[in-house]
LOGULO-831164 format. One line per 10 residues: number of its first residue (from 0); their letters; for each residue x, y, z of N, C-alpha, C. Coordinates in steps of 0.1 Angstrom, whole numbers. Each point is the difference from the previous one (the first is absolute). Layout:
NUM) a) X/Y/Z/X/Y/Z/X/Y/Z  ...
***
This chain:
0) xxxxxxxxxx) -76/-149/47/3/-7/-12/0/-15/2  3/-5/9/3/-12/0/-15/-8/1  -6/12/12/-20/-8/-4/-2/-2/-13  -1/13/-3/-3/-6/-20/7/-9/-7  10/0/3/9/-11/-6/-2/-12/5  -8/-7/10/1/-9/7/10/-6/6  10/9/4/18/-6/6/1/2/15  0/-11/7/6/0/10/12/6/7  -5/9/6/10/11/8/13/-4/8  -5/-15/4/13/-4/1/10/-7/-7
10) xxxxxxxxxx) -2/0/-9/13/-7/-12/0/17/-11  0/16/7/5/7/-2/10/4/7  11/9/-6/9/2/5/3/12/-4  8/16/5/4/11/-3/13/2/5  7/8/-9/7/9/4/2/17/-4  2/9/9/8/10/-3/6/6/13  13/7/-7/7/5/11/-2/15/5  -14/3/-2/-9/11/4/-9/-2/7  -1/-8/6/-12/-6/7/-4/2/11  -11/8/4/1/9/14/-10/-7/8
20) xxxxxxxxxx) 2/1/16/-3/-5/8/-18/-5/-3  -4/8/-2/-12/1/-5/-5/-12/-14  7/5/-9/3/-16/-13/-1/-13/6  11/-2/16/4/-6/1/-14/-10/11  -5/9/6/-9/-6/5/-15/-4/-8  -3/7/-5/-9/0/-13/6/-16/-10  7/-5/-2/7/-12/-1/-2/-11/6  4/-1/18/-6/-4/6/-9/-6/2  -11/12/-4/-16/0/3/-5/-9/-11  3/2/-12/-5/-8/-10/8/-13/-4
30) xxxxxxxxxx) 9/-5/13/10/-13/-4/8/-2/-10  5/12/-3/10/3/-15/16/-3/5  4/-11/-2/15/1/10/7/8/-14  9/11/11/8/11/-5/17/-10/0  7/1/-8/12/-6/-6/11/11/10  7/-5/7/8/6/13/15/6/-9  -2/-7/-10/19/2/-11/1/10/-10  5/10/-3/-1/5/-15/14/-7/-3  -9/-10/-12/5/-2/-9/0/5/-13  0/9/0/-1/7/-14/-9/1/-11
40) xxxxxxxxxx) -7/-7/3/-10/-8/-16/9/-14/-2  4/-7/6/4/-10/-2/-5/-15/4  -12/0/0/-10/-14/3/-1/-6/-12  5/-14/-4/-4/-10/-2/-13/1/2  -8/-3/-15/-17/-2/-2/-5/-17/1  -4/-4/7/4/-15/1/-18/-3/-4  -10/11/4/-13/-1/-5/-8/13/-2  -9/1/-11/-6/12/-7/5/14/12  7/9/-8/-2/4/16/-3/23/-9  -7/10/6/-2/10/-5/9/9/9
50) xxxxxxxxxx) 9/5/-7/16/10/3/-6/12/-4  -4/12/13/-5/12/1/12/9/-2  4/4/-11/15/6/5/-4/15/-14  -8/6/3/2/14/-9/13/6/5  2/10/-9/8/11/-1/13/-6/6  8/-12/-1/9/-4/9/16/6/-12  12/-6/3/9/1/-8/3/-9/-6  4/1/-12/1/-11/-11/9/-12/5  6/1/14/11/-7/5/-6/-15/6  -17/5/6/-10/-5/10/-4/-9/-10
60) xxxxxxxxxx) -3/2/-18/-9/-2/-8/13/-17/0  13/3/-4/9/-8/-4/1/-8/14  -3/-1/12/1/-9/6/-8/-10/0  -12/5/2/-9/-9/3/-2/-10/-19  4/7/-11/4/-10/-11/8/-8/-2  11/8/9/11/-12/1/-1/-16/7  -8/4/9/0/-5/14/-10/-14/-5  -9/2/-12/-10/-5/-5/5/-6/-12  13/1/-6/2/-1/-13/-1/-17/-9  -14/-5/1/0/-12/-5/-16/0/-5
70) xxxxxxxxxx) -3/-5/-8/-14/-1/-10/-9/1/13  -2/-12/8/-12/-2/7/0/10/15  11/6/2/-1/12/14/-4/15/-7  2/-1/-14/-4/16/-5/-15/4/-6  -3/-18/1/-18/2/0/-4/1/11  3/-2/8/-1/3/14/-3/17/3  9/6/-8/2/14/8/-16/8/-10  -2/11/8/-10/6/-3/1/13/3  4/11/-2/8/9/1/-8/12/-2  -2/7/11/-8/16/2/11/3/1
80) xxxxxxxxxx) 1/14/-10/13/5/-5/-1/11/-9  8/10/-2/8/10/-12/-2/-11/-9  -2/6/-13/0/-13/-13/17/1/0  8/-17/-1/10/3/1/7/3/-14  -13/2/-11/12/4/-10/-2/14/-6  -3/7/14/3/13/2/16/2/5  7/-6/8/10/0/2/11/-3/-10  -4/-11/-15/7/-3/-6/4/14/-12  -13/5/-1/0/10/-8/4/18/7  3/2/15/6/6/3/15/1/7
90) xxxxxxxxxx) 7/-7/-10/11/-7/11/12/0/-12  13/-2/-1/3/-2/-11/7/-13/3  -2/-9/-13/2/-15/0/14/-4/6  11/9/5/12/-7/9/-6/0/12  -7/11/2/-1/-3/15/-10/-8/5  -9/-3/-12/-12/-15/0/12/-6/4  7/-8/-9/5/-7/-3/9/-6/11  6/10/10/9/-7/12/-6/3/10  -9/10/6/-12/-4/9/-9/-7/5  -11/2/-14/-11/-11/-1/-3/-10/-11
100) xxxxxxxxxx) 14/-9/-3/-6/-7/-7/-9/-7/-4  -6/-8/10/-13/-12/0/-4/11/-4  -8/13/5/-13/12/-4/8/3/-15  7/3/-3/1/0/-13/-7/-10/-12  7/-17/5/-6/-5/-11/-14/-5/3  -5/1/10/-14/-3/5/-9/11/0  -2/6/-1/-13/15/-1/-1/0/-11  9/-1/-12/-16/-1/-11/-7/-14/-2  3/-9/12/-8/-9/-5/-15/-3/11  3/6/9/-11/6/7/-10/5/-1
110) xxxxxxxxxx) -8/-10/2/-17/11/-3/-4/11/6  -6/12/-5/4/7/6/-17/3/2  -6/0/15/-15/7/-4/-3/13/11  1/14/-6/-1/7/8/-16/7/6  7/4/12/-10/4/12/-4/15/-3  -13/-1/-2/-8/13/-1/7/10/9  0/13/-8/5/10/8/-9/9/8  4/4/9/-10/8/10/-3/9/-8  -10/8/6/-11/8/-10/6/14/11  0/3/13/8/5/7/14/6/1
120) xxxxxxxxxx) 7/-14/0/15/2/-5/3/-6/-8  -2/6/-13/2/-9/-16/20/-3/0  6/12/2/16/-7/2/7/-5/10  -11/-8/11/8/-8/11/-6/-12/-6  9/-13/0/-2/-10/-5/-8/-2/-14  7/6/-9/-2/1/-12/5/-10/-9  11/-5/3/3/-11/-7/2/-13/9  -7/-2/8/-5/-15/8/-7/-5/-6  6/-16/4/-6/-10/-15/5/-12/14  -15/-6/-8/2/-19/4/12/-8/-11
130) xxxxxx) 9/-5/8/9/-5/-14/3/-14/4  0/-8/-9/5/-14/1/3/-5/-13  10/-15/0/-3/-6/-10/-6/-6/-6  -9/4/-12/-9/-3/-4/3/-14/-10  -8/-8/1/-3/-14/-5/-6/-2/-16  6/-3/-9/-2/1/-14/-5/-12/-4
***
């Protein structure tokens, strides 16, 4: 992805706390520095940056909004994801409300553009979507 994209492998950066020896050298190999901390989804977007986080918990969705919560860091974010206002509409609005609030009042304003579904496995990643804030 990053050839096509034209991005330099080294101003990427990953995490997950699943990451097997194998991931780990494969990383390596393509000069991807791996992030040593879970922090939760809680990075500060300081520039454009694309947040791989499907099927996560709506807890992961609220951090990394929180963590961003000012005009110019949430254009920043670019978000492979659950559409999050799937979560708004399966959830009931108390427990929005003292869990995830930033994802509450921010997902419907999120663009939402979703990812073709496998032709194979049509209900694995069915509701994965590119989402950001979109510019009016």
């Amino acid at each position: 992805m990053c050839d096509r994209l034209n991005i330099d492998t080294s101003g990427v950066s990953v995490y997950d706390p699943v990451f097997t020896a194998e991931d780990l050298s494969l990383f390596g190999e393509l000069q991807i520095r791996v992030l040593a901390e879970n922090r939760s989804a809680r990075y500060v977007l300081e520039r454009p940056t694309i947040c791989f986080m499907p099927h996560c918990d709506m807890e992961l969705y609220e951090n990394i909004l929180k963590a961003n919560w000012e005009a110019q860091k949430l254009h920043n974010l670019f978000l492979v994801a659950n559409r999050l206002v799937d979560y708004i509409d399966s959830n009931p609005k108390h427990k929005l409300q003292s869990r995830v609030p930033c994802l509450l009042q921010l997902a419907p304003a999120f663009r939402c553009e979703p990812l073709p579904t496998s032709n194979s496995w049509p209900t694995a990643f069915n509701n994965t979507s590119v989402q950001f804030v979109g510019t009016d």
